[in-house]
C-alpha positions as CSV (number, residue, x, y, z in Angstrom):
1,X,5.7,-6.0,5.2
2,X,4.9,-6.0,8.6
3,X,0.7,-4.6,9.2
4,X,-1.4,-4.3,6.0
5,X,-5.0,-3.3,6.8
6,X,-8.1,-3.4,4.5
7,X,-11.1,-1.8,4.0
8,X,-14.0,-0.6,1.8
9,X,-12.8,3.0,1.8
10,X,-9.1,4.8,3.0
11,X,-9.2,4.6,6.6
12,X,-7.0,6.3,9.3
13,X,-3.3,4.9,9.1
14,X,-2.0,4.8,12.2
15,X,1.9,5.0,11.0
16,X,3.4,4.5,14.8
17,X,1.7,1.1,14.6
18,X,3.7,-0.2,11.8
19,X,1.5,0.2,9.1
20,X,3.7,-0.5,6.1
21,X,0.6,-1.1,3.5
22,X,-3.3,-0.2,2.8
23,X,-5.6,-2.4,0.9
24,X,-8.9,-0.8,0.0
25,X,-11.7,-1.0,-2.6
26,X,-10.4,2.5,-3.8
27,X,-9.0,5.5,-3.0
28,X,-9.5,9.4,-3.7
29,X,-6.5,10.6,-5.2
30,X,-6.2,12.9,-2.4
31,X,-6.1,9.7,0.1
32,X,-3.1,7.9,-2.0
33,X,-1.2,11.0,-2.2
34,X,-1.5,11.4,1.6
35,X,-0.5,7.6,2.1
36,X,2.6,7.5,-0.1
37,X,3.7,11.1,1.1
38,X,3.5,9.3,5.0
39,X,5.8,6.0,3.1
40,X,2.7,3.8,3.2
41,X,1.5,1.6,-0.2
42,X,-1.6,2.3,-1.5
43,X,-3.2,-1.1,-2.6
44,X,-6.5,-1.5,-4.2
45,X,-8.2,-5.3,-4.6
46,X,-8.7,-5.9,-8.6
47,X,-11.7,-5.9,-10.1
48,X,-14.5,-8.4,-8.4
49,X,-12.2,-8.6,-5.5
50,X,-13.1,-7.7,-1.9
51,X,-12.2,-8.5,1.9
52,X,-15.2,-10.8,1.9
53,X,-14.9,-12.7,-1.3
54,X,-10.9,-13.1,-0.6
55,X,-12.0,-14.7,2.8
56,X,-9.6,-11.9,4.4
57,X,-10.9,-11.8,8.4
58,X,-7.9,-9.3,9.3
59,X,-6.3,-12.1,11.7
60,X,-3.8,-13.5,9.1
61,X,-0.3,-11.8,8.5
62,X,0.4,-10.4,4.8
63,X,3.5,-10.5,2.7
64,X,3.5,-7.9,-0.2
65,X,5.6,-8.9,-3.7
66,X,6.9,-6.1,-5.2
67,X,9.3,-6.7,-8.1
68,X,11.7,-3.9,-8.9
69,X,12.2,-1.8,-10.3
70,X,9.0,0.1,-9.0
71,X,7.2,2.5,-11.4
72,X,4.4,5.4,-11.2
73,X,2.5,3.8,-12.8
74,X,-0.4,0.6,-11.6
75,X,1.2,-2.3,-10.6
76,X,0.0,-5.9,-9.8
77,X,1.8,-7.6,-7.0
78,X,0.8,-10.5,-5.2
79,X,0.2,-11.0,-1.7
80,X,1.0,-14.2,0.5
81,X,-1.1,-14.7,3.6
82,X,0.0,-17.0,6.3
83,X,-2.4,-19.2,5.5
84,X,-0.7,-20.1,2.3
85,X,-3.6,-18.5,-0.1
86,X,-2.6,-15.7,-2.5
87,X,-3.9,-13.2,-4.2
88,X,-3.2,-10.2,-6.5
89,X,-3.6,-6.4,-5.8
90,X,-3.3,-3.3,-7.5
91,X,-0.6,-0.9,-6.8
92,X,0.1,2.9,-7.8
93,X,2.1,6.1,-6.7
94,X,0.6,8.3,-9.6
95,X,3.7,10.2,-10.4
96,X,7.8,10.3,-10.0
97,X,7.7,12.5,-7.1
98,X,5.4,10.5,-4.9
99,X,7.4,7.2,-6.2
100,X,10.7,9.2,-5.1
101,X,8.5,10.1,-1.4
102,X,7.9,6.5,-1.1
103,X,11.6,5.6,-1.6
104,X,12.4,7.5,1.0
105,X,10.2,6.8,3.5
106,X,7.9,9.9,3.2
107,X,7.5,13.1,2.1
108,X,9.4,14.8,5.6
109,X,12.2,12.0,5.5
110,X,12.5,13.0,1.5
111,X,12.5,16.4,2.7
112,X,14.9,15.8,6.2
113,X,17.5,14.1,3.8
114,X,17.5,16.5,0.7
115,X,18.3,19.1,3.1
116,X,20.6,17.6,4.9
């Protein structure tokens, strides 16, 4: 993973600046459709979990942990900061298309390649 960025809510993903991942409180389902269908992971911090209680200051580089083989459905992975603490997030595509978007880097690069 190279740029994860976190908030209370889905903010603006600025996809030509290498976001790879979002970490948020929670999302509309609306919002993670429209992340996975750009080839970005929607994360959500588990239960009791938040920027503040993880200590996360946005100044620390992330490294997502996601075992294959991937489903639709939620997922816990862990993520490594730099500084060598870890901590576990939820992850989840909804459904088998979205999954297949993600695989492919987006709904338009599922699209460009399928008609191809």
């Amino acid at each position: 993973m190279d740029t994860i960025i976190f908030g209370v809510t889905h903010p603006s993903v600025p996809l030509s600046q290498g976001i790879k991942a979002v970490l948020a409180e929670s999302y509309e389902r609306i919002h993670r459709s429209n992340l996975v269908g750009m080839g970005v992971i929607p994360l959500e911090y588990l239960a009791g979990d938040m920027a503040d209680t993880l200590g996360l200051t946005g100044r620390v580089r992330y490294t997502v942990v996601i075992l294959e083989p991937l489903t639709p459905l939620v997922m816990i992975v862990d993520i490594k900061l730099d500084t060598g603490k870890t901590f576990q997030a939820r992850m989840r595509f909804g459904t088998d298309w979205k999954l297949t978007y993600f695989h492919n880097g987006g709904i338009l690069n599922y699209m460009i390649r399928k008609n191809v």
